[in-house]
C-alpha positions in Angstrom: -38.8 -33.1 79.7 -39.7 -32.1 76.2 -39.3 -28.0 75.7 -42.1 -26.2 74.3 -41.1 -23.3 72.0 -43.2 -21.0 70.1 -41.6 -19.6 67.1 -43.0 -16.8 63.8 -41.9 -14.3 62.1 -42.8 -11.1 63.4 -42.5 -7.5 63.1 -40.2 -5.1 64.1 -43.3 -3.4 66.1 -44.5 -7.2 67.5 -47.2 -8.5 64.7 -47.2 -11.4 63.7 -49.9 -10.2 60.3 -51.3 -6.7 59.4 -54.1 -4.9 60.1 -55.0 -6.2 56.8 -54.3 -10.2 57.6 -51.5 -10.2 55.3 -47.7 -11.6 56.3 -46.7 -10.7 52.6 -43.4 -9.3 54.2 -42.2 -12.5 55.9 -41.7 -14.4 52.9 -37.9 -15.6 53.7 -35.0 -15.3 51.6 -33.0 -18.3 50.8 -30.7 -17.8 53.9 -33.2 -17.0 56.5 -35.4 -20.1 54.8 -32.8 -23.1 55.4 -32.4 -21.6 59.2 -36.4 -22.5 59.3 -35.1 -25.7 57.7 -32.3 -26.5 60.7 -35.3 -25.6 63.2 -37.8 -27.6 62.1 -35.5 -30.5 62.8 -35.7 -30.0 66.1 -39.0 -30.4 66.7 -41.0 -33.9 67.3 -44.5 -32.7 67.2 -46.0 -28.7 65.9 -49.2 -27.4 67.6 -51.3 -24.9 65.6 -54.3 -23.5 65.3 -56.6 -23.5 62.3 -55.5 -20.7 60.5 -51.6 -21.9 60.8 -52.9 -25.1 59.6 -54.7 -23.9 56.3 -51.8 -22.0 55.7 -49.2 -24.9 56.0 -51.4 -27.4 53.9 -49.8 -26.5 50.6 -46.9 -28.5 51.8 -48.8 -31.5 52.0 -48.5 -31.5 48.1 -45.6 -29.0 47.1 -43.0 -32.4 46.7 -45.7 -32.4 43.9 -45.1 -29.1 42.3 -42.6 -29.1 39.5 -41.6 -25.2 40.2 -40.1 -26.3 43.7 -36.5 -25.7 44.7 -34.0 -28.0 46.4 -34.7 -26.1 49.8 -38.3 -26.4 49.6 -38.5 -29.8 48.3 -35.9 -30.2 51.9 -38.7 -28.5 53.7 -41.8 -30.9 52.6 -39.9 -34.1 53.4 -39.3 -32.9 56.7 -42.8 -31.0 57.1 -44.9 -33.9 55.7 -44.3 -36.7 58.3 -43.9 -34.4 61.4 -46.6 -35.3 63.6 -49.1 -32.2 63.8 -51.8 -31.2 66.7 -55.0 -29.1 65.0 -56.8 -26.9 67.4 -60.1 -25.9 65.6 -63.7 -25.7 66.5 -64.7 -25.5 62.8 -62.5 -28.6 61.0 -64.3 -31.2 60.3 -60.9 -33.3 59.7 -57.4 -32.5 59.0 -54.9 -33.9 56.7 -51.4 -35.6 56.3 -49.6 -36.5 59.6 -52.2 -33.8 61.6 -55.0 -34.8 64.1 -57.5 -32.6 65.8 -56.8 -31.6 69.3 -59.7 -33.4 72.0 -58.7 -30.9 74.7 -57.1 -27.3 75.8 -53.8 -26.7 74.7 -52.7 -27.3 78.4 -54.2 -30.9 77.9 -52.1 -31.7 74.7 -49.2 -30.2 76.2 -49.5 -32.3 79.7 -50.1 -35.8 77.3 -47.3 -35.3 75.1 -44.8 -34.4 77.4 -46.1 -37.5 79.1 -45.3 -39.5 76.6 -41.8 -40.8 75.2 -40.9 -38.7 72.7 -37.9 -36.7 70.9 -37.9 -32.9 69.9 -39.3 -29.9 70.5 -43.0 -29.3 71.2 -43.6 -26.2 69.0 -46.1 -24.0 68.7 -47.0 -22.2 65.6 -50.4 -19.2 65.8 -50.6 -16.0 68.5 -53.8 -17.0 69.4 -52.7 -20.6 70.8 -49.3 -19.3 71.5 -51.1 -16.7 74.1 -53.3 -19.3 75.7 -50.1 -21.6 76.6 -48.4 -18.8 77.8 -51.1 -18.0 79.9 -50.8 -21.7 81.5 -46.7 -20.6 81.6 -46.2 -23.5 79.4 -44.0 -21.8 77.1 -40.1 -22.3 77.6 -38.4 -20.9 75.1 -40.0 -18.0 72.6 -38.4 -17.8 68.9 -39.0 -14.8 67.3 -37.7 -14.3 63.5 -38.5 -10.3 63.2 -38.7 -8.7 60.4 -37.1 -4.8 59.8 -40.6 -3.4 59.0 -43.4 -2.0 60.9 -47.4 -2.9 60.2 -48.9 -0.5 62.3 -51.6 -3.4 64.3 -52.8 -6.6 63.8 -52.4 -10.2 65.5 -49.7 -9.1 68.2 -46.6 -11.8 68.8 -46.9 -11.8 72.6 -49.9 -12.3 74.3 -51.7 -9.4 76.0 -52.1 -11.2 79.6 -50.9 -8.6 81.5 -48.2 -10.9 83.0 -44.7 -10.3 83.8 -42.2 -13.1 82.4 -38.4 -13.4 82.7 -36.3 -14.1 79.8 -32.6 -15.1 79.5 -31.3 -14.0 75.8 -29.9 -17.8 74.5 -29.5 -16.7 70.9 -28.9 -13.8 68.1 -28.8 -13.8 64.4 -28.7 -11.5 62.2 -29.3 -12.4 58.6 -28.3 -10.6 55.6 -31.4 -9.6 54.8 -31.4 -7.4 58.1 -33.6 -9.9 59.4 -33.0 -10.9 63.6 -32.9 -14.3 65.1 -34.2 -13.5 69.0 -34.2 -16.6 70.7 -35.2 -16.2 74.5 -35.7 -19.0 77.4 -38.1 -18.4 80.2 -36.1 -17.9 82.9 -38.0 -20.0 85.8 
């Protein structure tokens, strides 16, 4: 059965943006960057809500943009045909290789693990993020955090008051003092 996995950066005191909506300090360095790179090949379909969504859409052109490295240009071509899931109320349409969700996020997840598929089911957005881990559809959480403290905003982890096990699978730490938590659900 395909694993769902729900990976962002986050901070060192759990947010995943400021008080102030900004995520200014989770721009990656090169290093921590092609890790994202190696990740993303592991997934076979990305789930996200609208504000993910909008935020991702500049790689639906950036093969286009002359000022793009070798890592990014790496990035789009294996961004751009990954098959995305929107969850929005407010879209009219989406773009690229994305559709609009019909359902719950418990929905999508049920259908695709349903159907014959490789990789990952990921999740990208707290807010979605909190609602399948409120189903306990979440198997794996993936947290890139960051060695600075924001003081409130969208928290990581879902406030559900809900106890859940985790097994520690994986540690990185990057050279930019950046951590690699990688945690299983342990069922």
């Amino acid at each position: 059965m395909r694993s769902v996995t729900y990976s962002m950066s986050v901070s060192l005191d759990g947010y995943i943006v400021g008080p102030d909506g900004g995520f200014d300090w989770t721009v990656p360095d090169e290093e921590v960057f092609r890790f994202w790179i190696d990740e993303i090949r592991e997934v076979g379909v990305h789930l996200m809500g609208r504000r993910l969504y909008e935020t991702m859409l500049y790689w639906e052109t950036a093969d286009q943009d002359p000022s793009l490295d070798d890592a990014g240009l790496e990035w789009a071509a294996l961004w751009n045909p990954l098959p995305k899931v929107v969850f929005s109320t407010t879209l009219p349409k989406v773009q690229g290789h994305a559709r609009l969700a019909s359902g719950g996020v418990a929905e999508e997840i049920e259908r695709l693990r349903a159907e014959p598929g490789e990789g990952d089911i990921a999740i990208g957005g707290a807010t979605l993020a909190a609602e399948a881990a409120g189903a306990g559809l979440i198997d794996e959480y993936r947290a890139m955090v960051y060695p600075v403290l924001v003081g409130g905003g969208i928290p990581f982890f879902p406030r559900n008051e809900r106890r859940v096990d985790l097994e520690l699978v994986e540690t990185r730490t990057f050279n930019s003092k950046v951590v690699y938590l990688r945690h299983r659900v342990a069922r």
